[in-house]
C-alpha positions as CSV (number, residue, x, y, z in Angstrom):
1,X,7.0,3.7,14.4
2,X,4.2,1.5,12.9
3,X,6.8,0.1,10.0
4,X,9.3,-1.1,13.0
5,X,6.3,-2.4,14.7
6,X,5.4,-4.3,11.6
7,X,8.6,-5.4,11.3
8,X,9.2,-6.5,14.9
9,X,5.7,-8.5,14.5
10,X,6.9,-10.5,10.9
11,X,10.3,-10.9,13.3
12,X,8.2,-12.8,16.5
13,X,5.5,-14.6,14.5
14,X,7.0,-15.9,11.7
15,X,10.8,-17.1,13.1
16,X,12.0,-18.2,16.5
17,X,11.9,-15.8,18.8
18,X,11.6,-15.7,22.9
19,X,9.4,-12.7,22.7
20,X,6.5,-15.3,20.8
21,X,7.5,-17.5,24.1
22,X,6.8,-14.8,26.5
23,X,3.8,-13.4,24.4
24,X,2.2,-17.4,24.6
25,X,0.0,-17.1,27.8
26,X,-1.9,-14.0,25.6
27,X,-2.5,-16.2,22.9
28,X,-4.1,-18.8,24.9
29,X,-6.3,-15.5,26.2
30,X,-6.7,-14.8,23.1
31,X,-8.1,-18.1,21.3
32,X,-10.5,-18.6,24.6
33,X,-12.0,-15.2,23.6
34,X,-12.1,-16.4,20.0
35,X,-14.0,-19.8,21.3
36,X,-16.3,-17.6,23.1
37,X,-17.6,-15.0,21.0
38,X,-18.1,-18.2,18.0
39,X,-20.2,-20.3,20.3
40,X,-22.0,-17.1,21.7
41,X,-23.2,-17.0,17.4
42,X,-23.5,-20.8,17.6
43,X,-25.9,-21.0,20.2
44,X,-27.8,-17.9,18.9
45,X,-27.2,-15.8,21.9
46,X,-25.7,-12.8,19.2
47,X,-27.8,-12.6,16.4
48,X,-26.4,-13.4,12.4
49,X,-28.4,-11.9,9.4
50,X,-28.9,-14.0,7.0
51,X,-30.0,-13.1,2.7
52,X,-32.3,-15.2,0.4
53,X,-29.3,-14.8,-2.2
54,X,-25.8,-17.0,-1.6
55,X,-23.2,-15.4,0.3
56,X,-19.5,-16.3,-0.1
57,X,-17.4,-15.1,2.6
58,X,-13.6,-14.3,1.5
59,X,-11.0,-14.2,4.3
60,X,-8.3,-15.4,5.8
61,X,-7.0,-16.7,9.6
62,X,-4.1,-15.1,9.8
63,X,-3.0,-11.1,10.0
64,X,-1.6,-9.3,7.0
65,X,-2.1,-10.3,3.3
66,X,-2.7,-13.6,1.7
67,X,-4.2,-12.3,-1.4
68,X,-7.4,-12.0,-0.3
69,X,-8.7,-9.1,-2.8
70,X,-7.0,-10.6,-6.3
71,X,-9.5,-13.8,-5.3
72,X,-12.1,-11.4,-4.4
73,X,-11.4,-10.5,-8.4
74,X,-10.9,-13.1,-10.0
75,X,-14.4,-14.5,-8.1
76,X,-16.2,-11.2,-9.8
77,X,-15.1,-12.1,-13.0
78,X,-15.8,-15.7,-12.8
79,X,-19.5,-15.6,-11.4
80,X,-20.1,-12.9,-14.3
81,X,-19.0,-14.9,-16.9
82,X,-21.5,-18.1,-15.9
83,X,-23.9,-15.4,-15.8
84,X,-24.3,-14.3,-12.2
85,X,-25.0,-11.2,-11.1
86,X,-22.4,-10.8,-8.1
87,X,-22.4,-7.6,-5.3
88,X,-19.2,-6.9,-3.1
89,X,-19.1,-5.6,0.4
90,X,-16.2,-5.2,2.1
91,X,-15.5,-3.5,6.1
92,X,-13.9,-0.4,3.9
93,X,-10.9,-0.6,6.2
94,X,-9.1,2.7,6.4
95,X,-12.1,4.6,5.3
96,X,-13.6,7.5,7.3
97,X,-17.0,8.6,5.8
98,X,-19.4,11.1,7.4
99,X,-21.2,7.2,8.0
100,X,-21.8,4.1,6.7
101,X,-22.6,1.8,4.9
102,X,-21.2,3.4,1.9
103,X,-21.9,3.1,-2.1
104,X,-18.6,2.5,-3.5
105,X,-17.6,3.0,-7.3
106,X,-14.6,4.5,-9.5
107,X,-15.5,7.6,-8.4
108,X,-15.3,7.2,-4.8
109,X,-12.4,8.7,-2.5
110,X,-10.3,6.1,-0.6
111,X,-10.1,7.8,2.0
112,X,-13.7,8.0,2.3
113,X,-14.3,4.1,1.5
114,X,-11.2,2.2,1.9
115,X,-7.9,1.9,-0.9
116,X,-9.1,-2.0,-1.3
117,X,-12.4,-1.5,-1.7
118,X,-11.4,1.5,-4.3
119,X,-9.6,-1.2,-6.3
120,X,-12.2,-3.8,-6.4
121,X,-15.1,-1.7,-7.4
122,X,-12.9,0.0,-10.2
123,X,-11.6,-3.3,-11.6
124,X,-14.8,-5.5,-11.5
125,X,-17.6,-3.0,-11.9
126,X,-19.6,-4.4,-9.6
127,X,-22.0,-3.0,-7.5
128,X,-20.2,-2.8,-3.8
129,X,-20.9,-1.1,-0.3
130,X,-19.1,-0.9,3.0
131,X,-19.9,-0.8,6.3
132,X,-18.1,-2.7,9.4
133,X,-21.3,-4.0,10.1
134,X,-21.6,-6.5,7.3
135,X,-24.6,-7.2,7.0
136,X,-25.7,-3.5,6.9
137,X,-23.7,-3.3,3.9
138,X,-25.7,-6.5,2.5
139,X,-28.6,-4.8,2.8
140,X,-27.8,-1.6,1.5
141,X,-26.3,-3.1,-2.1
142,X,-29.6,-5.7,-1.8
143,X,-31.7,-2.3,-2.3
144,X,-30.7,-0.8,-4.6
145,X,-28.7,-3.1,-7.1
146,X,-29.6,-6.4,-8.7
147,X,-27.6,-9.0,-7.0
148,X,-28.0,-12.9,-7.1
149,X,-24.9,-13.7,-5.0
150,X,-23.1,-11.9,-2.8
151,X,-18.9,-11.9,-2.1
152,X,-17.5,-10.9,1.5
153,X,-14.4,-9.5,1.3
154,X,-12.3,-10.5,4.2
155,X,-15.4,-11.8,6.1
156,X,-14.3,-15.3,7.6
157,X,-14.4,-14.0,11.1
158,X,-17.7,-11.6,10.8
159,X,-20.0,-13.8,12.5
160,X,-22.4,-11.5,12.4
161,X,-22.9,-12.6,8.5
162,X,-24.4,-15.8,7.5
163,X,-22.7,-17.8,5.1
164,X,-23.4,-20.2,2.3
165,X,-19.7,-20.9,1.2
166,X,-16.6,-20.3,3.3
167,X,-13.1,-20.0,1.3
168,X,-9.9,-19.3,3.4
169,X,-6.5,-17.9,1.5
170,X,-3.4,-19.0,2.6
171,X,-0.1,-17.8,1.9
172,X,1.7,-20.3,1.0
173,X,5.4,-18.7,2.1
174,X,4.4,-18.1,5.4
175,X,1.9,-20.4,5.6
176,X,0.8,-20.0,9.9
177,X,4.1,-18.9,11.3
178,X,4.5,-20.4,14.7
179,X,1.9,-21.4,14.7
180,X,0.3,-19.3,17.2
181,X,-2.9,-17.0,17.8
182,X,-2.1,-13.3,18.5
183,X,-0.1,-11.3,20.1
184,X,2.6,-14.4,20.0
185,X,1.8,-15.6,16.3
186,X,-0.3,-14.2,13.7
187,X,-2.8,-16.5,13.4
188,X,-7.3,-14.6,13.8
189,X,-8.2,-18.1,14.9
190,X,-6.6,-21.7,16.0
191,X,-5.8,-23.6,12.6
192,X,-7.9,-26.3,13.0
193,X,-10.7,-23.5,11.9
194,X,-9.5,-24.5,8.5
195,X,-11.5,-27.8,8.8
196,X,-14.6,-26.1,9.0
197,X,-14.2,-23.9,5.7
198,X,-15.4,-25.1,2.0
199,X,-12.0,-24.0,0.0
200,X,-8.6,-23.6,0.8
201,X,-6.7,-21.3,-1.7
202,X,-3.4,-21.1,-1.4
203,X,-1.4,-18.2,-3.0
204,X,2.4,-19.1,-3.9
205,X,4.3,-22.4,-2.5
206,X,2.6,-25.4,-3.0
207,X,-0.8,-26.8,-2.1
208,X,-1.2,-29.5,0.0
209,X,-3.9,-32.2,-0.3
210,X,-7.3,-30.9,-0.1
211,X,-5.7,-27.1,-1.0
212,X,-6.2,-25.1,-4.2
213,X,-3.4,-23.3,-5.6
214,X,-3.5,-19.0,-6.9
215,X,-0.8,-18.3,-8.8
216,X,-0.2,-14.0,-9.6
217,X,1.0,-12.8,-12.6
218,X,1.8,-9.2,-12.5
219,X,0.3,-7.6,-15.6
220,X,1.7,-4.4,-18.2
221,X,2.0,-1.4,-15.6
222,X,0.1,1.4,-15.9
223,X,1.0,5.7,-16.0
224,X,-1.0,7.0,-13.3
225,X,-1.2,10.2,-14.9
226,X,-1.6,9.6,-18.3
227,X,-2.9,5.8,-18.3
228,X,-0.1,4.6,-20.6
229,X,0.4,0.7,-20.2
230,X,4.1,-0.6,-20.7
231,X,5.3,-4.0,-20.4
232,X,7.5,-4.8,-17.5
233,X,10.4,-5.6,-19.5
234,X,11.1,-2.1,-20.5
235,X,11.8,-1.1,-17.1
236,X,14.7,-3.7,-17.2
237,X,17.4,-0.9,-18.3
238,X,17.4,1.1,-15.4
239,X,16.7,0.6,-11.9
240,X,13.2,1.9,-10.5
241,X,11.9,2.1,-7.0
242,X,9.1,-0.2,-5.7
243,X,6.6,0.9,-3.6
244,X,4.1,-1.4,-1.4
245,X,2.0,-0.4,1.3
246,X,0.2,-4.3,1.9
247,X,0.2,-7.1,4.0
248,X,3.4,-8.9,2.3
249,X,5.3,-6.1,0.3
250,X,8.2,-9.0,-0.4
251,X,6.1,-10.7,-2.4
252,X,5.3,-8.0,-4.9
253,X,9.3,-6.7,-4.4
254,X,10.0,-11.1,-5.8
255,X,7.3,-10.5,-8.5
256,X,9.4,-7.4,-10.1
257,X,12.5,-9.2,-9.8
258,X,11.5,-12.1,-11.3
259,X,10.3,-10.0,-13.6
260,X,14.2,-9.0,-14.0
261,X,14.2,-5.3,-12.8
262,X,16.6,-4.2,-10.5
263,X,14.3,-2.6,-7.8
264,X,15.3,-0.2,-4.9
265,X,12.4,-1.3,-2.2
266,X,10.2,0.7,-0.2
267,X,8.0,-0.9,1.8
268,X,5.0,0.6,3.9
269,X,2.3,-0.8,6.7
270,X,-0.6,-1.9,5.1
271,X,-3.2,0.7,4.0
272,X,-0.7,3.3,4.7
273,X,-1.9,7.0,3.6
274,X,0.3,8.4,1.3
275,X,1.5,11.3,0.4
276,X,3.5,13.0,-2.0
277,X,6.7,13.4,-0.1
278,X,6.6,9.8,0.8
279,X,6.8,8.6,-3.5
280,X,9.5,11.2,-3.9
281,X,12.8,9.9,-4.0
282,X,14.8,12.8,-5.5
283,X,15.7,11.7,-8.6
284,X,14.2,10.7,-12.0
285,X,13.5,6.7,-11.2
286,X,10.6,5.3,-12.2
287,X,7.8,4.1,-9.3
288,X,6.5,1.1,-9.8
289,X,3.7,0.2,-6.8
290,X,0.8,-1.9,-6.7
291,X,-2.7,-1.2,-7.7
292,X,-3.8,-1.0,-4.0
293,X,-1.0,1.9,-3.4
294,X,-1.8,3.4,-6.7
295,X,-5.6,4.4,-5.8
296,X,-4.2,6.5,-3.2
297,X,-1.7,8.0,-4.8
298,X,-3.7,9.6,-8.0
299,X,-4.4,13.0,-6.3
300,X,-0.7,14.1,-6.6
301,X,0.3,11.5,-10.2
302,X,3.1,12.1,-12.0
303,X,4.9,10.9,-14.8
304,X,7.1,8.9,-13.2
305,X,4.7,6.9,-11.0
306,X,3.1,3.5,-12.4
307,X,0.7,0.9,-11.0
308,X,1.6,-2.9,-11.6
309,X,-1.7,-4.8,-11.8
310,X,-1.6,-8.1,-10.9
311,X,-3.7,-11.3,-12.0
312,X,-4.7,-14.4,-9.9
313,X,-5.0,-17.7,-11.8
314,X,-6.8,-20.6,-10.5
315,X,-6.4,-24.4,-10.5
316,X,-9.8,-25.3,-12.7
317,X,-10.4,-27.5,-9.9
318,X,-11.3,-24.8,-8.1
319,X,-13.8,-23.4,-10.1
320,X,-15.3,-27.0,-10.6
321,X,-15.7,-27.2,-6.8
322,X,-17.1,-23.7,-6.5
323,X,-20.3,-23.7,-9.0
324,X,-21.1,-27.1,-7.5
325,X,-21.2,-25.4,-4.2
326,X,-23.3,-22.6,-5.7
327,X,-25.4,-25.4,-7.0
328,X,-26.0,-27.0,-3.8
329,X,-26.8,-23.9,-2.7
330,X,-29.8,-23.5,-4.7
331,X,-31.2,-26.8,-3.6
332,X,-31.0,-26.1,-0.4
């Protein structure tokens, strides 16, 4: 039921459709509400915490993936390499702990903290907590780790969390649909909020003026039972199944192809809990499925299931822009 679901959504927000038309008067509801609740943080009558260290809020306006958590990577690696000390926090979407916040590292269970926020802490290494109050998680890493800047995976629409930079990911296939705020489109907030941000990343297509472009590169995929790492090419021979459970699956279904695999897709509602049955396809195919999917599938690896990293790359630009926003920050 939620896959046709998902599928009847990509069908009404992102093509003609009279059901968007009939939906419209909602969205109109729906954008006043959105007005509302900013001005209520504007004018101070709901209270925003804010942190003597930077905080750069991740996120995107519209519903599903953009790629916010390969930026939310690449920005790790970046700040630690002009020798910041960045923390991570993150909602922990699909998480259920006993409560939060919650300390999240490789050793955590996804389905305690969330299969993104898994991924993140296990690639960067950085210290990270969740909570879906923000800036409880803020305070939590703040106390017990090191931090000199802070990154808010999908934040954008937290008000409740100060800001020092804002940077919106768009994808740049689908770009805003119709254009529309939910239920008729898929758009969190009106467009024109784009004005307002710092830096506009946009992941595939090409950028328009003012916009930074993210390329992916999907990287040697990875055993997840015995950690062997294989080049993409040498799954060209046969065909393989491919597995995504995110936001966009076609995108990563594209990237194998281009790749030159012949894939047999499967694709999943974002964050979806797997289970065994559900990577078992009755014969002796290879698995290919992305990192986010992998986290949760560990518990019941075998040899024929692999995780295909993938690698965001940057216009320079971009990172120009950023530590002179960083900078500003500091003289603030």
């Amino acid at each position: 039921m939620t896959k046709r679901l998902s599928r009847l959504a990509a069908q009404v927000w992102y093509q003609k459709s009279a059901v968007g038309a009939l939906l419209w008067p909602l969205s109109k509801l729906f954008e006043a509400i959105v007005w509302l609740r900013r001005t209520a943080y504007r004018l101070g009558l709901r209270k925003t915490a804010t942190f003597k260290v930077p905080v750069i809020v991740v996120g995107n306006i519209t519903v599903g993936g953009a790629g916010k958590t390969p930026l939310i990577l690449w920005l790790a690696q970046f700040l630690k390499a002009q020798g910041y000390h960045p923390g991570i926090v993150s909602r922990g979407y699909g998480g259920k702990p006993d409560g939060w916040p919650q300390w999240v590292d490789a050793a955590s269970d996804a389905g305690a903290v969330g299969d993104e926020a898994l991924l993140i802490a296990t690639r960067t290494g950085c210290p990270m907590a969740v909570s879906p109050r923000r800036p409880e998680a803020c305070r939590s890493l703040l106390g017990k780790a090191p931090c000199d800047v802070l990154l808010s995976d999908d934040g954008l629409q937290h008000y409740a969390l100060g800001r020092s930079i804002e940077i919106a990911v768009i994808d740049g296939e689908r770009r805003f649909g119709n254009g529309w705020c939910l239920p008729a489109g898929p758009l969190r907030e009106p467009v024109t909020r784009l004005k307002e941000v710092d830096l506009i990343v946009v992941n595939g297509g090409e950028p328009r003026p003012g916009e930074f472009a993210m390329r992916m590169a999907l990287q040697d995929a990875v055993n997840l039972m015995s950690g062997e790492r294989k080049p993409l090419g040498e799954f060209r021979s046969a065909p393989c199944h491919a597995v995504a459970g995110i936001g966009h699956p076609a995108r990563f279904f594209q990237g194998l192809e281009r790749a030159g695999l012949t894939c047999i897709t499967h694709d999943f509602p974002d964050h979806f809990a797997f289970q065994a049955q559900d990577v078992d396809y009755g014969d002796t195919l290879p698995v290919l499925m992305t990192e986010k999917d992998a986290v949760k599938c560990k518990q019941f690896a075998n040899a024929r299931l692999w995780a295909v990293p993938v690698e965001a790359n940057l216009d320079p630009a971009f990172a120009a822009r950023l530590i002179e926003l960083l900078s500003e920050t500091h003289d603030r």
